[in-house]
N, CA, C and O atoms as a Maestro MAE file, in Angstrom:
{
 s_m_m2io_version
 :::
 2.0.0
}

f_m_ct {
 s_m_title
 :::
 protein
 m_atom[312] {
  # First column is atom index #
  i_m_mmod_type
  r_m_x_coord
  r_m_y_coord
  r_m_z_coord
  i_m_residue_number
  s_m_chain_name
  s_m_pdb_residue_name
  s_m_pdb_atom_name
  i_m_atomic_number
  :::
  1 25 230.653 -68.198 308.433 1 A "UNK " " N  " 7
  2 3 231.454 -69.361 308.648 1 A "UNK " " CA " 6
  3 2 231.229 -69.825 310.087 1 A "UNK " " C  " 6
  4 15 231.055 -69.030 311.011 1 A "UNK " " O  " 8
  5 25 231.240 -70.966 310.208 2 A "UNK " " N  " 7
  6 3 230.731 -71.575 311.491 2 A "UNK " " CA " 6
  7 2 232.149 -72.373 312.164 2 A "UNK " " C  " 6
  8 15 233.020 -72.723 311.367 2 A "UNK " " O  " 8
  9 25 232.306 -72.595 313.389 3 A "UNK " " N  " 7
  10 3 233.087 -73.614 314.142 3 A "UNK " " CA " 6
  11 2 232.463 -74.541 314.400 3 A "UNK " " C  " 6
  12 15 231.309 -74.797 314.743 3 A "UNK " " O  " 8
  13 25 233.983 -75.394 314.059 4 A "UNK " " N  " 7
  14 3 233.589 -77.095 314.518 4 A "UNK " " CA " 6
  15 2 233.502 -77.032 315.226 4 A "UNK " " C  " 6
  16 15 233.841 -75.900 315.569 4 A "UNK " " O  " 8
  17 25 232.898 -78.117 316.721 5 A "UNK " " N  " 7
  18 3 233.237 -78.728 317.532 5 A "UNK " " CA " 6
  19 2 233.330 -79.621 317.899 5 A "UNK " " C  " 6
  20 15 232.299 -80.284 317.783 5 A "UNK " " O  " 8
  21 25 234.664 -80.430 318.676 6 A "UNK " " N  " 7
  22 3 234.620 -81.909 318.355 6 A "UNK " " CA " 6
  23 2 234.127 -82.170 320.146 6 A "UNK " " C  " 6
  24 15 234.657 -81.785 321.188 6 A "UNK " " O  " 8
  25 25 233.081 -82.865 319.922 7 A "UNK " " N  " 7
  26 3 232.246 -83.339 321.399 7 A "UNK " " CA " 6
  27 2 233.312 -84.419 321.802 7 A "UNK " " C  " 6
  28 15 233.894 -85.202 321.052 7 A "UNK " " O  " 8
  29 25 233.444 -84.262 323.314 8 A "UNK " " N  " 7
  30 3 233.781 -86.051 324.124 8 A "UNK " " CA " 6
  31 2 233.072 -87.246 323.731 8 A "UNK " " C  " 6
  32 15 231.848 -87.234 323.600 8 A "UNK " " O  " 8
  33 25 233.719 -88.197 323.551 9 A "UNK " " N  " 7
  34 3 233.121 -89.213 323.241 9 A "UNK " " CA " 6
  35 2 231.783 -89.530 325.179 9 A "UNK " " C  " 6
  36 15 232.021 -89.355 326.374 9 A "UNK " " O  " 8
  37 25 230.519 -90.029 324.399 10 A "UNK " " N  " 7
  38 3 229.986 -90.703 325.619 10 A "UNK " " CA " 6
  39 2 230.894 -91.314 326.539 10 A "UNK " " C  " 6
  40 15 232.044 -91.027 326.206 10 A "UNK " " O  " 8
  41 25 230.864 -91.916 327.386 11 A "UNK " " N  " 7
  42 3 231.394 -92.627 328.748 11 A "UNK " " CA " 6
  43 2 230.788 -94.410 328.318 11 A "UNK " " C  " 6
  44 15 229.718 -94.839 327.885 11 A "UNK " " O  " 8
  45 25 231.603 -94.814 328.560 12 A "UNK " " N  " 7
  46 3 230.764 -96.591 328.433 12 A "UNK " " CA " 6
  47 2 231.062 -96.771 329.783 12 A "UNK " " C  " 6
  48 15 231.852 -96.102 330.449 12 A "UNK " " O  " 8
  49 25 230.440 -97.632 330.112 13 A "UNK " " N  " 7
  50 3 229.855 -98.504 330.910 13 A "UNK " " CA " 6
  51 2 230.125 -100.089 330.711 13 A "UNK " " C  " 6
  52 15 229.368 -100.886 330.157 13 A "UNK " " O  " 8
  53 25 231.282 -100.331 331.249 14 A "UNK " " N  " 7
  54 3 231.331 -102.205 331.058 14 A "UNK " " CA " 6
  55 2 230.746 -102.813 332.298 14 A "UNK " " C  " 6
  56 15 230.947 -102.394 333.438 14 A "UNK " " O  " 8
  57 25 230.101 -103.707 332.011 15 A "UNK " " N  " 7
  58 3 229.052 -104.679 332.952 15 A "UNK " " CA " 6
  59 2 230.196 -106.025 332.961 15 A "UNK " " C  " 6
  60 15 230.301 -106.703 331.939 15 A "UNK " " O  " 8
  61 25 230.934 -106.306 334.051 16 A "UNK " " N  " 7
  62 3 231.885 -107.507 333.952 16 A "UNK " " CA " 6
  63 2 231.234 -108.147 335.298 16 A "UNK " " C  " 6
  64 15 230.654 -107.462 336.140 16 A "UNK " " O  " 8
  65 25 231.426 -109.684 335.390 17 A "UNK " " N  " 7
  66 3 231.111 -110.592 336.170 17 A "UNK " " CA " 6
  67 2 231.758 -111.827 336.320 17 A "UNK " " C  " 6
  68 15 231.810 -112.910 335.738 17 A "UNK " " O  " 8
  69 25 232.401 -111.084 337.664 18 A "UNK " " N  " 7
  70 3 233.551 -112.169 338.447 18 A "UNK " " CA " 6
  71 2 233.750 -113.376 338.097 18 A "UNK " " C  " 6
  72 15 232.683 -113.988 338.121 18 A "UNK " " O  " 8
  73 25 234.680 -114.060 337.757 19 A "UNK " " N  " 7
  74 3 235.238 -115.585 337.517 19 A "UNK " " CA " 6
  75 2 235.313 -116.300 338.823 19 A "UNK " " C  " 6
  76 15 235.293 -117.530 338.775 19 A "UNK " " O  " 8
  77 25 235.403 -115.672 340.063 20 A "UNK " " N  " 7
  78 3 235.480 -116.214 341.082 20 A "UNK " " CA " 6
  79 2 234.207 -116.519 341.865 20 A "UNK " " C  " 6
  80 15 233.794 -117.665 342.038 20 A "UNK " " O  " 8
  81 25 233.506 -115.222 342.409 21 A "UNK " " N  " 7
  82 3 232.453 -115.023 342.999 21 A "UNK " " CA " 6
  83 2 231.423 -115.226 342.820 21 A "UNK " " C  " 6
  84 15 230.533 -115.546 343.608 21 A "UNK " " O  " 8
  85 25 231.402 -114.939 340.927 22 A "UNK " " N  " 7
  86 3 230.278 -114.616 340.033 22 A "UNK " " CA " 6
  87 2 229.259 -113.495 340.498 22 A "UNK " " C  " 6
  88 15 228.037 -113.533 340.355 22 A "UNK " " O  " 8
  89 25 230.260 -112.155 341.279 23 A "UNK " " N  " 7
  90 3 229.123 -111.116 341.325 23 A "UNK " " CA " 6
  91 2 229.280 -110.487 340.355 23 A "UNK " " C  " 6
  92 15 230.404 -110.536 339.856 23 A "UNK " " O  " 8
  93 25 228.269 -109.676 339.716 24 A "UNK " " N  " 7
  94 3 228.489 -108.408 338.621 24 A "UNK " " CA " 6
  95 2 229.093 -107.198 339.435 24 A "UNK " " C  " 6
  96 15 228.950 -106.946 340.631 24 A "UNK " " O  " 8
  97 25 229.994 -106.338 338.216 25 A "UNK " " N  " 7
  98 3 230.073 -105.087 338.470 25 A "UNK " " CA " 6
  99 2 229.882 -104.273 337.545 25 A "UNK " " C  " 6
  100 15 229.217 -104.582 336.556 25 A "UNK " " O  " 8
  101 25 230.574 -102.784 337.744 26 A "UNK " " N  " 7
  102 3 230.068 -102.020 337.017 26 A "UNK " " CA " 6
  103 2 231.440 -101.268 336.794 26 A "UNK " " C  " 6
  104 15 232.218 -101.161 337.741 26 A "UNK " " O  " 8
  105 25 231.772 -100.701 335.445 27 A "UNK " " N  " 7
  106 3 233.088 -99.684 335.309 27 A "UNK " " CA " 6
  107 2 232.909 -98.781 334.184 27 A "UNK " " C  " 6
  108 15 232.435 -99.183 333.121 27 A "UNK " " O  " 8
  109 25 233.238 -97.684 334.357 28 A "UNK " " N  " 7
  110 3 232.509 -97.015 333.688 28 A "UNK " " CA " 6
  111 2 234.084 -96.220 332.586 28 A "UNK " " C  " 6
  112 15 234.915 -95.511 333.154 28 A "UNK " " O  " 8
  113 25 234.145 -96.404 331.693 29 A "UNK " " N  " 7
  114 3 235.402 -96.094 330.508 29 A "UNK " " CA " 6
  115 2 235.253 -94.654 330.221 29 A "UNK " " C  " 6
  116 15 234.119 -94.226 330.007 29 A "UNK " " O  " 8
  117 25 236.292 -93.839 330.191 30 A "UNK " " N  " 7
  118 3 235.764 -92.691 329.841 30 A "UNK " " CA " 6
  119 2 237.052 -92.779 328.342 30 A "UNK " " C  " 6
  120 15 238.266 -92.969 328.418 30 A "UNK " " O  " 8
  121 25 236.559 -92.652 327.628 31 A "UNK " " N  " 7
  122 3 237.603 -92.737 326.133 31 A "UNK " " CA " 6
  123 2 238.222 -91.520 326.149 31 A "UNK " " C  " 6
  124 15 237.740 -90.840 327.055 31 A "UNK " " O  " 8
  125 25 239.238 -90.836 325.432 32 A "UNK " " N  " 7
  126 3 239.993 -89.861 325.132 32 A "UNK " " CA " 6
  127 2 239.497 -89.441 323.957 32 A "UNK " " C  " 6
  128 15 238.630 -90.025 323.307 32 A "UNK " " O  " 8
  129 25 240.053 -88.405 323.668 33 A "UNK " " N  " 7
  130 3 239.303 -87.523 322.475 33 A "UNK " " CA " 6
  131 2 240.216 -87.512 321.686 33 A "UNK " " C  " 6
  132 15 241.239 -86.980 322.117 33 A "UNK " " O  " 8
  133 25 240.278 -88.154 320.009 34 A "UNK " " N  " 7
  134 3 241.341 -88.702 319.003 34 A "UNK " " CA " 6
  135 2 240.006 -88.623 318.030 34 A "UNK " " C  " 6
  136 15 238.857 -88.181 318.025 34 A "UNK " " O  " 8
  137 25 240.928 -89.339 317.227 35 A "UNK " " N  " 7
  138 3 240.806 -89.822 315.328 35 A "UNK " " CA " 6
  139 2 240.090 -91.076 315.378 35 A "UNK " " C  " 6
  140 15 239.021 -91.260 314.795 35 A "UNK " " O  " 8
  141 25 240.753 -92.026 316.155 36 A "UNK " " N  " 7
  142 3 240.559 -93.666 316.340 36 A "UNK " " CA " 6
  143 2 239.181 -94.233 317.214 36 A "UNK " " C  " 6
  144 15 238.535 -95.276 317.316 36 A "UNK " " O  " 8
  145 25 239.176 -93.086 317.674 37 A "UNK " " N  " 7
  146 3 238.146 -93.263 319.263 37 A "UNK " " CA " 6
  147 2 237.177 -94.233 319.270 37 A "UNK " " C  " 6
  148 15 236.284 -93.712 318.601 37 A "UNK " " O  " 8
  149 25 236.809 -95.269 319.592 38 A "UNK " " N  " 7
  150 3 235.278 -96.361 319.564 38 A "UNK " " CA " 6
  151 2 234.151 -95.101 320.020 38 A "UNK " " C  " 6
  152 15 234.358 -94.415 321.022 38 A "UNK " " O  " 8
  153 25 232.896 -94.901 319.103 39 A "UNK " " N  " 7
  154 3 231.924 -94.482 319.206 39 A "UNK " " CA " 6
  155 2 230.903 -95.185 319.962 39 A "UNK " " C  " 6
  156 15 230.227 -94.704 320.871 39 A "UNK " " O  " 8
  157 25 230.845 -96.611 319.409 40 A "UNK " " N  " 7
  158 3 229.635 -97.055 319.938 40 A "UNK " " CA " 6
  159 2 230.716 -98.677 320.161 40 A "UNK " " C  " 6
  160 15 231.781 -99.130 319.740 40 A "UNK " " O  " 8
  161 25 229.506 -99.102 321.165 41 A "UNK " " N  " 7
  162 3 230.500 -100.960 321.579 41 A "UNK " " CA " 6
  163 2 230.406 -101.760 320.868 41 A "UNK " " C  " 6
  164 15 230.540 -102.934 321.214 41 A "UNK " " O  " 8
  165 25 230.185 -101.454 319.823 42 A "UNK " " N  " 7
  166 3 230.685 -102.426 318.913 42 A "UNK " " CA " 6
  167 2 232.169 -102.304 317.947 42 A "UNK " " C  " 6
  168 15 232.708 -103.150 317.233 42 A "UNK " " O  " 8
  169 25 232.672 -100.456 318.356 43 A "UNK " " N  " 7
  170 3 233.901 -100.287 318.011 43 A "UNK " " CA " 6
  171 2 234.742 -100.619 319.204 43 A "UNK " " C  " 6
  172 15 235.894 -101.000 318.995 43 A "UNK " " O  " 8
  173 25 234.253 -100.508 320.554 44 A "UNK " " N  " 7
  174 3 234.978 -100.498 321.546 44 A "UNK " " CA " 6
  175 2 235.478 -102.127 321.825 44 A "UNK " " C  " 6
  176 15 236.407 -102.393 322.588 44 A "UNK " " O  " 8
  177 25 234.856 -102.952 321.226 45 A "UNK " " N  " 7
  178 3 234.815 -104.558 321.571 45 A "UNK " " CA " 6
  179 2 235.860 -104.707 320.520 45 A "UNK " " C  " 6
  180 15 236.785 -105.468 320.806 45 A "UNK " " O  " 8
  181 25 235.890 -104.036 319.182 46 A "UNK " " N  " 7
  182 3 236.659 -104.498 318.208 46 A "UNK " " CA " 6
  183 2 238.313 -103.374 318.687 46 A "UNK " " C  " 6
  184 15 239.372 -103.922 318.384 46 A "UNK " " O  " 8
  185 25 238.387 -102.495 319.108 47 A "UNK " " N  " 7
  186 3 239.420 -101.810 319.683 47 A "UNK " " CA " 6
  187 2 240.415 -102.289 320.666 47 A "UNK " " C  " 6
  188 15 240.261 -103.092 321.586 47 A "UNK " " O  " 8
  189 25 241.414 -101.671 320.309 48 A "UNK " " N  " 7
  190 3 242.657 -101.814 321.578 48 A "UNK " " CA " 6
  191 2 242.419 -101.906 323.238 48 A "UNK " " C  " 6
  192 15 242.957 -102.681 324.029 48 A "UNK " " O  " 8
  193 25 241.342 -100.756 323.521 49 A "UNK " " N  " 7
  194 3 241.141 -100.084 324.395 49 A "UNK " " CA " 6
  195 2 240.570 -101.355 325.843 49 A "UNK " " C  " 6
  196 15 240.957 -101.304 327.011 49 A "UNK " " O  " 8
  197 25 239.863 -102.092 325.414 50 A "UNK " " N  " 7
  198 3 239.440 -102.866 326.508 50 A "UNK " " CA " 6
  199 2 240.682 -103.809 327.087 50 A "UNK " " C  " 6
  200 15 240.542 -104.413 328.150 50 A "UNK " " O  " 8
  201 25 241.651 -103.872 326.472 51 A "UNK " " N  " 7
  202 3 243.167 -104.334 326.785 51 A "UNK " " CA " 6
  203 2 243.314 -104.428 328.129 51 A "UNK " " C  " 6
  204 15 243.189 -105.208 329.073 51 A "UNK " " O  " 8
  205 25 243.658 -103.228 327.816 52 A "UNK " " N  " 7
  206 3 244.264 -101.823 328.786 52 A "UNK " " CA " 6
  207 2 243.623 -101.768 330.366 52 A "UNK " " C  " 6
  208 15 244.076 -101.341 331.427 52 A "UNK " " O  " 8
  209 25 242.397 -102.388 329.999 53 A "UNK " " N  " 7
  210 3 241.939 -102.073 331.318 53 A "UNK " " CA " 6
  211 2 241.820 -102.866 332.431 53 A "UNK " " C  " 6
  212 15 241.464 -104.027 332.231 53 A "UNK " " O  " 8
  213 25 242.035 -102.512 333.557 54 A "UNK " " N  " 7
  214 3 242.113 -103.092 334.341 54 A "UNK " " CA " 6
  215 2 241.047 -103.792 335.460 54 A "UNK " " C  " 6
  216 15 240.250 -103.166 336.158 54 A "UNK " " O  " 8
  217 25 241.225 -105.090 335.443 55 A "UNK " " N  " 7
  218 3 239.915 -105.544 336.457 55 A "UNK " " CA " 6
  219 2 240.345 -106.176 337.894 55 A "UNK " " C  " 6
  220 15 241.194 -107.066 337.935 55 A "UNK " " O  " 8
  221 25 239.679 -105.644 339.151 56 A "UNK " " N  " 7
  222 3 239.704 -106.645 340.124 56 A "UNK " " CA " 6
  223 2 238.560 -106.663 341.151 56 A "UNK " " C  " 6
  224 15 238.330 -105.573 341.675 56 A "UNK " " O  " 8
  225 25 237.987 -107.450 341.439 57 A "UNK " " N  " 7
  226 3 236.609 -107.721 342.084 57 A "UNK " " CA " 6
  227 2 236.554 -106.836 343.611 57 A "UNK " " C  " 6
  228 15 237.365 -106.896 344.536 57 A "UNK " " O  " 8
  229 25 235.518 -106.157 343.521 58 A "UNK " " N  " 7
  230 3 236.061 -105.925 345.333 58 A "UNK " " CA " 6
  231 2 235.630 -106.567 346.291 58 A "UNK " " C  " 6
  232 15 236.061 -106.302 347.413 58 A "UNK " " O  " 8
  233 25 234.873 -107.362 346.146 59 A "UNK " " N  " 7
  234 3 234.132 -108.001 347.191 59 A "UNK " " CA " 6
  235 2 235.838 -109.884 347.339 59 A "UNK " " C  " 6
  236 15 236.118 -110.590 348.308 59 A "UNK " " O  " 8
  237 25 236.257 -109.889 346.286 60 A "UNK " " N  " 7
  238 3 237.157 -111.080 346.680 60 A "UNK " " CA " 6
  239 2 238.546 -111.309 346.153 60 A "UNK " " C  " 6
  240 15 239.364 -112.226 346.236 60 A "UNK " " O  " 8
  241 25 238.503 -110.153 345.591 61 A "UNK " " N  " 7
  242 3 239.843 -109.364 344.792 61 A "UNK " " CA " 6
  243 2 240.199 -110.015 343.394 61 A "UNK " " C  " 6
  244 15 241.051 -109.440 342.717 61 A "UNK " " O  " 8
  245 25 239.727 -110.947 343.003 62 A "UNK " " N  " 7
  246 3 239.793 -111.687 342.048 62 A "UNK " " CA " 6
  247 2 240.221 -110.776 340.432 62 A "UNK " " C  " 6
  248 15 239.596 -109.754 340.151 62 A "UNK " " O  " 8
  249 25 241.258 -111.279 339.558 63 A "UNK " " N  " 7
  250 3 240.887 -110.255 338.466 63 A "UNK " " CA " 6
  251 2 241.092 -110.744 337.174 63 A "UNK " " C  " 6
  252 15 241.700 -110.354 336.177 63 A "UNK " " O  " 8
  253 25 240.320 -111.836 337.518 64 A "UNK " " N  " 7
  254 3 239.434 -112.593 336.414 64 A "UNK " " CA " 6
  255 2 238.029 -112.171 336.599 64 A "UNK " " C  " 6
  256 15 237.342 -112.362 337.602 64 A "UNK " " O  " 8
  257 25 237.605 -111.426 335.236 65 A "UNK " " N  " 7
  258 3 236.103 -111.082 335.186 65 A "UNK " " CA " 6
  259 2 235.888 -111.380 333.792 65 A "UNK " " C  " 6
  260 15 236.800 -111.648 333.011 65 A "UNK " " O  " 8
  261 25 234.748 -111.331 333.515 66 A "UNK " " N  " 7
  262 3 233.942 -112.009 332.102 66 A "UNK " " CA " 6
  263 2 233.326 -110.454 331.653 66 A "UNK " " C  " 6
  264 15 232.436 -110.062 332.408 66 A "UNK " " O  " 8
  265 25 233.664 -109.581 330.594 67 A "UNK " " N  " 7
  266 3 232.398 -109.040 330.136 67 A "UNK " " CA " 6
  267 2 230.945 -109.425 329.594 67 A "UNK " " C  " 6
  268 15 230.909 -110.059 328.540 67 A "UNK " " O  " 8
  269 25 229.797 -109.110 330.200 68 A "UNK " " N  " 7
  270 3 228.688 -109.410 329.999 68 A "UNK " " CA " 6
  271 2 228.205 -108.605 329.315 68 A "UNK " " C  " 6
  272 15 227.457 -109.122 328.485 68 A "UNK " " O  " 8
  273 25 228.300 -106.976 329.216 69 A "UNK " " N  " 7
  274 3 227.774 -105.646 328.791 69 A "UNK " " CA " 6
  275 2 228.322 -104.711 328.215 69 A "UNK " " C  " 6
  276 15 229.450 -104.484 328.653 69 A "UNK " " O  " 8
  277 25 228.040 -104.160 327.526 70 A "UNK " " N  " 7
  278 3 228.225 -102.388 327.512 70 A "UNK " " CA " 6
  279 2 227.026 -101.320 327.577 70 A "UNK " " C  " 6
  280 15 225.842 -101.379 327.243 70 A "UNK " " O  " 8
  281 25 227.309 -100.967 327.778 71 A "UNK " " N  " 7
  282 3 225.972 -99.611 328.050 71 A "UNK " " CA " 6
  283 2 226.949 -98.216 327.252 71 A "UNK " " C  " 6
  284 15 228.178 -98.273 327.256 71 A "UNK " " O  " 8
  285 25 226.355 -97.273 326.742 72 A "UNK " " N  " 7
  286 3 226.821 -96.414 326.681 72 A "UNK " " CA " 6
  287 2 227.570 -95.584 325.016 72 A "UNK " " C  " 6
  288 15 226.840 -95.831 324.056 72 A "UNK " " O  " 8
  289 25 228.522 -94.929 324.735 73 A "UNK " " N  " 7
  290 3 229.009 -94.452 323.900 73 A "UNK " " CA " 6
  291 2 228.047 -93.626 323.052 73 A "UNK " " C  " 6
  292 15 227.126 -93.027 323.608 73 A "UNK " " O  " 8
  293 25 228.230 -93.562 321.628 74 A "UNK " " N  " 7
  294 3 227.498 -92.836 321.120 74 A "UNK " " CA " 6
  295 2 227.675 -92.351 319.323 74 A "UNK " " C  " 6
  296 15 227.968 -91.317 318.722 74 A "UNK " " O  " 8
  297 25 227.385 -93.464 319.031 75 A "UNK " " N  " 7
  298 3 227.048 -93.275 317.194 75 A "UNK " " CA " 6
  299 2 227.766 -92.665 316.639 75 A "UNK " " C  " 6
  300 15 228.878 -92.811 316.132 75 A "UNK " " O  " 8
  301 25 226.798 -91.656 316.795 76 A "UNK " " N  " 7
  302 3 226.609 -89.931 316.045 76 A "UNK " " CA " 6
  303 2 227.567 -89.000 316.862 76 A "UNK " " C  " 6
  304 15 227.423 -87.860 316.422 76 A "UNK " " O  " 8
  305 25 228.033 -89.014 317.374 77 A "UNK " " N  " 7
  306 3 228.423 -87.675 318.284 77 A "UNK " " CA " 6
  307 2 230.002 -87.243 317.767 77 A "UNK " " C  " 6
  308 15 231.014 -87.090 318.451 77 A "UNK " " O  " 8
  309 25 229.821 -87.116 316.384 78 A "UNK " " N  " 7
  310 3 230.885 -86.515 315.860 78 A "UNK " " CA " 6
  311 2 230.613 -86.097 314.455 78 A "UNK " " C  " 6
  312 15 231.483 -85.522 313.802 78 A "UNK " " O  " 8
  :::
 }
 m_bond[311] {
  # First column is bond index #
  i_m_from
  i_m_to
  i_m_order
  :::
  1 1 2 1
  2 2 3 1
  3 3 4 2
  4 3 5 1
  5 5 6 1
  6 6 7 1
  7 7 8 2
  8 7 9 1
  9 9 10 1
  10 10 11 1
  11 11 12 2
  12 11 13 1
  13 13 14 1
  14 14 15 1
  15 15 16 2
  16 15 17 1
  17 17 18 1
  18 18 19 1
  19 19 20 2
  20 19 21 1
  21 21 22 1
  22 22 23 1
  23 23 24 2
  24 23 25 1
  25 25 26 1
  26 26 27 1
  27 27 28 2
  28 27 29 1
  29 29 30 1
  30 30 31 1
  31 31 32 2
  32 31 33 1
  33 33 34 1
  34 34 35 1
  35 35 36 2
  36 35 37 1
  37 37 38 1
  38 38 39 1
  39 39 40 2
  40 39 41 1
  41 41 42 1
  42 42 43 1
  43 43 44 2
  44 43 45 1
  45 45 46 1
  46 46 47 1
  47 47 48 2
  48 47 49 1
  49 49 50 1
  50 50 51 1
  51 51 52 2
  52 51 53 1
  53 53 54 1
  54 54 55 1
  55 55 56 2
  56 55 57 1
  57 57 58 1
  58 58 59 1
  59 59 60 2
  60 59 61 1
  61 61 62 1
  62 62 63 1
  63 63 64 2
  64 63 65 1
  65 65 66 1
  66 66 67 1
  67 67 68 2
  68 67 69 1
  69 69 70 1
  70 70 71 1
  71 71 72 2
  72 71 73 1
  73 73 74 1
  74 74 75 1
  75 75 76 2
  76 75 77 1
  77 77 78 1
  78 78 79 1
  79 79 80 2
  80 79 81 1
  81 81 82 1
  82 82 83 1
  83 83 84 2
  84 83 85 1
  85 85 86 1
  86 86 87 1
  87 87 88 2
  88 87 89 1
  89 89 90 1
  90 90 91 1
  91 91 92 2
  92 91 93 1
  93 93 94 1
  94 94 95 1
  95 95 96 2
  96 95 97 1
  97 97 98 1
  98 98 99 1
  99 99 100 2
  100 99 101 1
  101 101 102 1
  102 102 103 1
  103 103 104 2
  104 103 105 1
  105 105 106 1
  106 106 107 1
  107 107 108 2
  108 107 109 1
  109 109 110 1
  110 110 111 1
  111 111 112 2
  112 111 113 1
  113 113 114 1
  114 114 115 1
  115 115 116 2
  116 115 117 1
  117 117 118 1
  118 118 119 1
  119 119 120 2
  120 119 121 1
  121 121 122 1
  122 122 123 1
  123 123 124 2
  124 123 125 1
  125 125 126 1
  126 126 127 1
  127 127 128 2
  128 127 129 1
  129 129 130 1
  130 130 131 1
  131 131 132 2
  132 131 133 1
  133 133 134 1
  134 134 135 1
  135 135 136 2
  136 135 137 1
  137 137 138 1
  138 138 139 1
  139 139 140 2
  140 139 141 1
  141 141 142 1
  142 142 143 1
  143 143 144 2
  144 143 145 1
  145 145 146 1
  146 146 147 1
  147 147 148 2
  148 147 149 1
  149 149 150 1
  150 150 151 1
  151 151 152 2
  152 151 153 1
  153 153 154 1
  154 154 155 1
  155 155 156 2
  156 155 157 1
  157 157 158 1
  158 158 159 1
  159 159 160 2
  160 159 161 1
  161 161 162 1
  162 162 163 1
  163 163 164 2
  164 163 165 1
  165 165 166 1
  166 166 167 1
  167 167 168 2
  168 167 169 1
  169 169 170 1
  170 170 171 1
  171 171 172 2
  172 171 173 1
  173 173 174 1
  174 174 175 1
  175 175 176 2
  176 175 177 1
  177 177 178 1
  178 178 179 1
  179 179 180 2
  180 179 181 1
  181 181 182 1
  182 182 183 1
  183 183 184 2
  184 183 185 1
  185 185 186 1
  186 186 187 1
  187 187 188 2
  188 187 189 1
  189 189 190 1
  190 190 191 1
  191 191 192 2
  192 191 193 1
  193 193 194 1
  194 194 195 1
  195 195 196 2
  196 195 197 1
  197 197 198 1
  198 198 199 1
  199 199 200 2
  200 199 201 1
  201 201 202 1
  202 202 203 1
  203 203 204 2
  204 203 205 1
  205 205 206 1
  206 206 207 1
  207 207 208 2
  208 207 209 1
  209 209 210 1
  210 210 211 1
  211 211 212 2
  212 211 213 1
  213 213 214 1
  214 214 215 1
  215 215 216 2
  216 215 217 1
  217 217 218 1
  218 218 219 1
  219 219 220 2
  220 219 221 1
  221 221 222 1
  222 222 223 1
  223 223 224 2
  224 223 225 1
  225 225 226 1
  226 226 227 1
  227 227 228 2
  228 227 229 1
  229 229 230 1
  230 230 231 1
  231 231 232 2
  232 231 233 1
  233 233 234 1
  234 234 235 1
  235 235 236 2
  236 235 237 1
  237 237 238 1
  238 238 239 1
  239 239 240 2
  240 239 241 1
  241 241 242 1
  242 242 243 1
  243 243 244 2
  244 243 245 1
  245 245 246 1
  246 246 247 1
  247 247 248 2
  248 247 249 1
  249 249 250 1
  250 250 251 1
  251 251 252 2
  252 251 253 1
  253 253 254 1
  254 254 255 1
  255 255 256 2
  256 255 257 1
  257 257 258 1
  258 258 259 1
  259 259 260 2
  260 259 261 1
  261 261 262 1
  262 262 263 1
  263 263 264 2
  264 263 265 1
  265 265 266 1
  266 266 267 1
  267 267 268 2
  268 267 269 1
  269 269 270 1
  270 270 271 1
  271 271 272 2
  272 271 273 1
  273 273 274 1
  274 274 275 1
  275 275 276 2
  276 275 277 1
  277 277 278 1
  278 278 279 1
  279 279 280 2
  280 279 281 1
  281 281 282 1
  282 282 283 1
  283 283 284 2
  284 283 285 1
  285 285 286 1
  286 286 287 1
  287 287 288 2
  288 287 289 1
  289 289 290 1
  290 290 291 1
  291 291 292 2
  292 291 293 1
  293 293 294 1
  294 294 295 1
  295 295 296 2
  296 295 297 1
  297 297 298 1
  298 298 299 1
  299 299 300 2
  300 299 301 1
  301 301 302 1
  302 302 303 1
  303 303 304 2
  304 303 305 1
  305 305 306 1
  306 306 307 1
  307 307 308 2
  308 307 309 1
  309 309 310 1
  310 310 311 1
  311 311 312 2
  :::
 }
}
């Protein structure tokens, strides 16, 4: 008989770009380990989770940003 193990979800990576400045940044999501969890960004875009989070520019403090990206998560990893 073997053990499960339930892996961390990957880390995403949101690519957002300032409403003010128009510089890019970079933030990197680390998800919690559940039932519901977004695997890949196309669950994470359709999820609660990008709500929640919080944006403000550092270069002009602004916290109006645009997502442009995701990088990251992971399919399979369960």
């Amino acid at each position: 008989m073997g053990y499960a193990v339930l892996k961390s979800p990957t880390p995403f990576t949101l690519h957002i770009r300032c409403e003010n400045c128009m510089r890019d940044s970079e933030k990197v999501v680390q998800i919690p380990i559940g039932d519901d969890v977004p695997r890949d960004a196309e669950e994470l875009i359709e999820s609660v989770y990008l709500e929640s989070i919080p944006f403000r520019c550092q270069p002009c403090g602004s916290v109006i940003g645009r997502l442009v990206g995701i990088t990251g998560g992971n399919a399979y990893g369960y």
